[in-house]
C-alpha positions as CSV (number, residue, x, y, z in Angstrom):
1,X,0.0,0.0,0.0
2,X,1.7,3.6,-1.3
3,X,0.5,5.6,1.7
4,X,2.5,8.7,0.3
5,X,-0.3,8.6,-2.6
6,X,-3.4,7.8,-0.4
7,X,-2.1,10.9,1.2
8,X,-2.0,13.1,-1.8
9,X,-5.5,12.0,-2.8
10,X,-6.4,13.1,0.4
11,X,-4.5,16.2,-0.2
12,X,-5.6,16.9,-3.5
13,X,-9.5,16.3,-2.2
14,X,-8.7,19.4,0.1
15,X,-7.3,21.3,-2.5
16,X,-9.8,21.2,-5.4
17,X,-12.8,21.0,-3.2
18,X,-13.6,17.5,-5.1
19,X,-13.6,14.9,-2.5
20,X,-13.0,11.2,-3.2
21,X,-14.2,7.9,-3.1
22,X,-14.2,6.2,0.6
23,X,-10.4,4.6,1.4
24,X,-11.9,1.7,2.7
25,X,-13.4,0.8,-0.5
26,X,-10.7,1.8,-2.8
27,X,-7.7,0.0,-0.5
28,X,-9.4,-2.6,1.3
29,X,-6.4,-4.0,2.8
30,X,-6.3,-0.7,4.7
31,X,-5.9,-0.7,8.1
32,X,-6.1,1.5,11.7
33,X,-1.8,1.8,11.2
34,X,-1.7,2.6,7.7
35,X,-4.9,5.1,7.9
36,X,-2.7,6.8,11.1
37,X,0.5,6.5,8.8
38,X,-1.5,8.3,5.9
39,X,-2.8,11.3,8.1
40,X,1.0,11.9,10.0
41,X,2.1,11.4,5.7
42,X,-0.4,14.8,5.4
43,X,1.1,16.3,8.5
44,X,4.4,16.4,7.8
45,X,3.9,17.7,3.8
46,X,2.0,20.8,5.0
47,X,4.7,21.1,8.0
48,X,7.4,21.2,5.5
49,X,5.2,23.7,4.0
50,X,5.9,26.2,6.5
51,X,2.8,25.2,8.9
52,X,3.2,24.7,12.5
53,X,1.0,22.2,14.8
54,X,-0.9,24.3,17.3
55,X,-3.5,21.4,18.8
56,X,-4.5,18.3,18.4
57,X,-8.4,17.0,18.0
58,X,-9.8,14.1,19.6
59,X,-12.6,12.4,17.9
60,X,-15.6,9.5,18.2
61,X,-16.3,10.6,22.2
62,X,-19.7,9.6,22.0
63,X,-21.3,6.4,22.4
64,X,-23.4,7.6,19.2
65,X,-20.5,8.1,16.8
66,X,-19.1,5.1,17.9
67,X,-22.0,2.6,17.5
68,X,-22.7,4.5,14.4
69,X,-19.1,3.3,12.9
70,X,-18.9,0.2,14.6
71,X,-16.0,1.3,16.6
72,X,-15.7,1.7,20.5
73,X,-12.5,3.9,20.6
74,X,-12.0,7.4,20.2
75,X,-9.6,9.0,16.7
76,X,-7.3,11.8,16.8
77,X,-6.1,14.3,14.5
78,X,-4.0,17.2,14.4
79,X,-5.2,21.2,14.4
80,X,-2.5,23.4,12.5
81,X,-1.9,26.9,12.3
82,X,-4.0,27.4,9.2
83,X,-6.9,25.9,10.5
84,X,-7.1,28.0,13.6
85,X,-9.9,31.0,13.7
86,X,-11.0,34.0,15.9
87,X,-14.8,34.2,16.6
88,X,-14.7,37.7,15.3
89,X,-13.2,36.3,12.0
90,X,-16.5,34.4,10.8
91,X,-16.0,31.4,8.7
92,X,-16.3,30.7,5.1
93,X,-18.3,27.9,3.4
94,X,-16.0,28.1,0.2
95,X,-12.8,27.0,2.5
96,X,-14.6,23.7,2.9
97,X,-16.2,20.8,1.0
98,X,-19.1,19.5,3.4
99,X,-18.5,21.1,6.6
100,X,-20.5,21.0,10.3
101,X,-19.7,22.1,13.7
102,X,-19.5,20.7,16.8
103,X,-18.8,22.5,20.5
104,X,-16.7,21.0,23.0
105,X,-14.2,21.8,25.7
106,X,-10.6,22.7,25.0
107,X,-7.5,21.9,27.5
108,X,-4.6,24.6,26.7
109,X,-1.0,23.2,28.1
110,X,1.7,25.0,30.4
111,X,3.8,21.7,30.3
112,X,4.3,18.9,28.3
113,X,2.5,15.6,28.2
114,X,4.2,12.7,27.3
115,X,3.0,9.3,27.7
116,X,3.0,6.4,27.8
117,X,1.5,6.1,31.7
118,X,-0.2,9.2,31.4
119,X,-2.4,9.8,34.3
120,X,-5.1,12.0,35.1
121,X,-3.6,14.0,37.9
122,X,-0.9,14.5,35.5
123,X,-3.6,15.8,32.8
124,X,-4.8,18.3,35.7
125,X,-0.8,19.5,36.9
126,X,-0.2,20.2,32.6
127,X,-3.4,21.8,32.2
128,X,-3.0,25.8,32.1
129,X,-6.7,26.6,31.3
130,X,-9.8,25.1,29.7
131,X,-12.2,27.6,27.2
132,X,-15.2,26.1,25.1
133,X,-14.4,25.4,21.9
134,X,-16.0,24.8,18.2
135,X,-14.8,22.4,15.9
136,X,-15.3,22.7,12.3
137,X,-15.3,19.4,11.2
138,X,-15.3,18.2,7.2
139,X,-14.8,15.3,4.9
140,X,-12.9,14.9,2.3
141,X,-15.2,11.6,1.4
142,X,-17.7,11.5,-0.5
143,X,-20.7,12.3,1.3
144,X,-19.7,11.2,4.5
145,X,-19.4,7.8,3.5
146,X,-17.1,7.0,6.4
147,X,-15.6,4.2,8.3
148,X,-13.2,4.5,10.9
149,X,-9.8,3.8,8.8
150,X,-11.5,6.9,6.4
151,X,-11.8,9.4,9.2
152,X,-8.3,8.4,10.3
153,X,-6.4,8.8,7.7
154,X,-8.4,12.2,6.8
155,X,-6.9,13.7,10.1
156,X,-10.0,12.4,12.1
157,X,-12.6,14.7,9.5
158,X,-10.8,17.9,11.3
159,X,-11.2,21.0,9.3
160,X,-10.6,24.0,12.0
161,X,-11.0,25.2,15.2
162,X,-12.5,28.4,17.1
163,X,-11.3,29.2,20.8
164,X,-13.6,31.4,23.3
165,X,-12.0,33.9,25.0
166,X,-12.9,33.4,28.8
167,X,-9.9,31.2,30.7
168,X,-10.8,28.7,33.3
169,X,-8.2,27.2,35.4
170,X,-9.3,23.7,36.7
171,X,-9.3,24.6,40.2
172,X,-12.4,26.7,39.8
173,X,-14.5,24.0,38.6
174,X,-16.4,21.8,40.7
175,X,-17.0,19.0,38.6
176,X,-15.6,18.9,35.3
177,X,-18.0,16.2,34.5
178,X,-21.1,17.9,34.6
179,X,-20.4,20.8,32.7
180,X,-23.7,22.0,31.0
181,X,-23.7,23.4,27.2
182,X,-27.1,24.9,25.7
183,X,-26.5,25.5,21.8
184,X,-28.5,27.8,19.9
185,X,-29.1,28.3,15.9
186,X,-29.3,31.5,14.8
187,X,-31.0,32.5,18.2
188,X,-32.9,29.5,18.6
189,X,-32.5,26.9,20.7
190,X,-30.6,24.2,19.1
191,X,-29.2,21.7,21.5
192,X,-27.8,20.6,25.0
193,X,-25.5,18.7,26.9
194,X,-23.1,17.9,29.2
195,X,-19.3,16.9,29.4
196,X,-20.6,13.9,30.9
197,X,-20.9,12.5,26.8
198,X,-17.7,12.8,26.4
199,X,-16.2,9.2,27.3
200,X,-17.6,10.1,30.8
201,X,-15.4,12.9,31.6
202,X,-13.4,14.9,29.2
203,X,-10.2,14.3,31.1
204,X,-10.5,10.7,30.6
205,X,-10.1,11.5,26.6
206,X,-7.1,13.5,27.2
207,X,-5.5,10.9,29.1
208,X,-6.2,8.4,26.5
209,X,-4.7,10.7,23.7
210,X,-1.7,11.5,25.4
211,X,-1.2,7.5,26.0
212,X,-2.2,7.2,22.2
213,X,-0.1,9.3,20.4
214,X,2.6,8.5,22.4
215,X,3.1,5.1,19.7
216,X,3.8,7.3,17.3
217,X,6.3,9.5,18.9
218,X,4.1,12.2,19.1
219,X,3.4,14.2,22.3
220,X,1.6,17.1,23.8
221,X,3.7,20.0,24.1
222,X,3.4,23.0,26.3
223,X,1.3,26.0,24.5
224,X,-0.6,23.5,22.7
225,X,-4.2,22.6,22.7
226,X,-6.7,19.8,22.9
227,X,-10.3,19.7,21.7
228,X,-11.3,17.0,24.1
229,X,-14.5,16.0,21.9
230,X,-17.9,16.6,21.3
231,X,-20.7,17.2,24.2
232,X,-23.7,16.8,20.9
233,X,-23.7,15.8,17.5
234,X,-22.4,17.6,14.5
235,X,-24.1,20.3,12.9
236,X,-24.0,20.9,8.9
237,X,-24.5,24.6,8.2
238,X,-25.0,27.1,5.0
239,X,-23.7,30.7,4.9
240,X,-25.5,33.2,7.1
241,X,-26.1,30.7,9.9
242,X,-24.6,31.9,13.1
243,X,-24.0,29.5,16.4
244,X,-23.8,30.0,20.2
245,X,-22.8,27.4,23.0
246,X,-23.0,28.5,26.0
247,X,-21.0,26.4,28.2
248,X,-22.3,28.0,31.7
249,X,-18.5,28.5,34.1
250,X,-16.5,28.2,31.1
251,X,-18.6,31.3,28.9
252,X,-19.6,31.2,25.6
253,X,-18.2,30.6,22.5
254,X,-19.7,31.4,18.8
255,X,-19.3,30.6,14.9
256,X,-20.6,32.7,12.3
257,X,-20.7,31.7,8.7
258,X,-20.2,34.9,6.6
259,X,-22.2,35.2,3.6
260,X,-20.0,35.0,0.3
261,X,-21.0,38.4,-0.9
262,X,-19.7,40.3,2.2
263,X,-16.6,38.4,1.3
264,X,-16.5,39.6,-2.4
265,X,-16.7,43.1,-0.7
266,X,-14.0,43.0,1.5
267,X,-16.2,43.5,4.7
């Protein structure tokens, strides 16, 4: 299996906007460590590209997404400079192919983590600050036509990230676990949740990345930061839609998708 060209179809798929037939049915010898191979392949060509790693992104939280792929582990991928954006920035439907969002809670990182053996306590000493977070997540297959070895290798379906602004040190939460998020669609109510759905308790899933990665060499370095995974389900959205979660402690966080004509005029 030529995982350098599996990556540039992937690559390519970004590029032109055209996305491609699902891996698993064009390489079906593909597997968990050549889909991981594949999306560190895409990494590294856009690092040597001049872009930096800023987070990492960890995916399939839920007990939903996981039954609905038949898997009962979580992904990761990797959040670089370019895909990073301010709330006041709005977002773009043109950058994307088939985009949605989804709101979670992100762990920012005074110190390194490096596992294996990584521990929860040690998740809580490296943590600097937590803010609510939105991921833009998008395909590059077809339709969403996923299995897991296809959202793998397409750096676990990450597209882009949005940070709020208000910093909460750990010590000031009660119980991390029972964090509540109301969601709302251009003022309506949308959804709601807590950080309960993800794996339990959102430090759990950065534990188990920091273990993860830690195969590959990879680890989580100080100034970095995690989107610890979904609290609800993904969200598709069109240009003029605009999003709020309101995470309660942690604040709010917002997306806005600008329309293409305020684009065109430079606004």
């Amino acid at each position: 299996m030529d995982i350098q060209l599996i990556a540039e179809e992937l690559l390519e798929a970004e590029r032109t906007k055209l996305p491609i037939a699902p891996l698993t049915e064009t390489y079906e010898n593909i597997t968990v460590a050549s889909a991981y191979a594949t999306q560190l392949a895409q990494i590294h060509q856009k690092i040597d590209a001049g872009a930096t790693i800023k987070g990492l992104k960890i995916g399939l939280t839920s007990k939903a997404m996981q039954e609905m792929l038949n898997v009962y582990t979580p992904d990761y991928g990797f959040i670089l400079d370019t895909m990073v954006y301010d709330e006041a920035e709005g977002l773009f439907t043109e950058t994307f192919i088939q985009p949605k969002v989804e709101f979670e809670i992100a762990f920012i990182f005074k110190k390194a983590l490096k596992g294996p053996n990584v521990t929860v306590q040690d998740v809580i000493d490296a943590t600097d600050y937590v803010v609510p977070a939105v991921e833009v997540i998008d395909s590059r297959i077809t339709n969403w036509k996923i299995k897991f070895e296809d959202t793998v290798a397409d750096n676990g379906s990450s597209a882009g990230a949005i940070l709020g602004k208000k910093r909460t040190p750990l010590k000031d939460i009660k119980d991390i676990t029972n964090i509540s998020m109301i969601v709302k669609k251009n003022g309506e109510f949308l959804d709601e949740s807590t950080s309960a759905a993800v794996l339990g308790n959102p430090l759990h899933a950065v534990v188990w990345l920091a273990n993860e990665v830690s195969a590959y060499g990879i680890s989580i370095e100080l100034g970095m930061f995690v989107l610890s995974g979904a609290l609800s389900k993904a969200v598709t959205f069109e240009a003029g839609d605009e999003f709020e979660a309101d995470f309660g402690i942690l604040g709010k966080v917002s997306a806005n998708i600008l329309k293409e004509a305020v684009k065109s005029a430079g606004l």
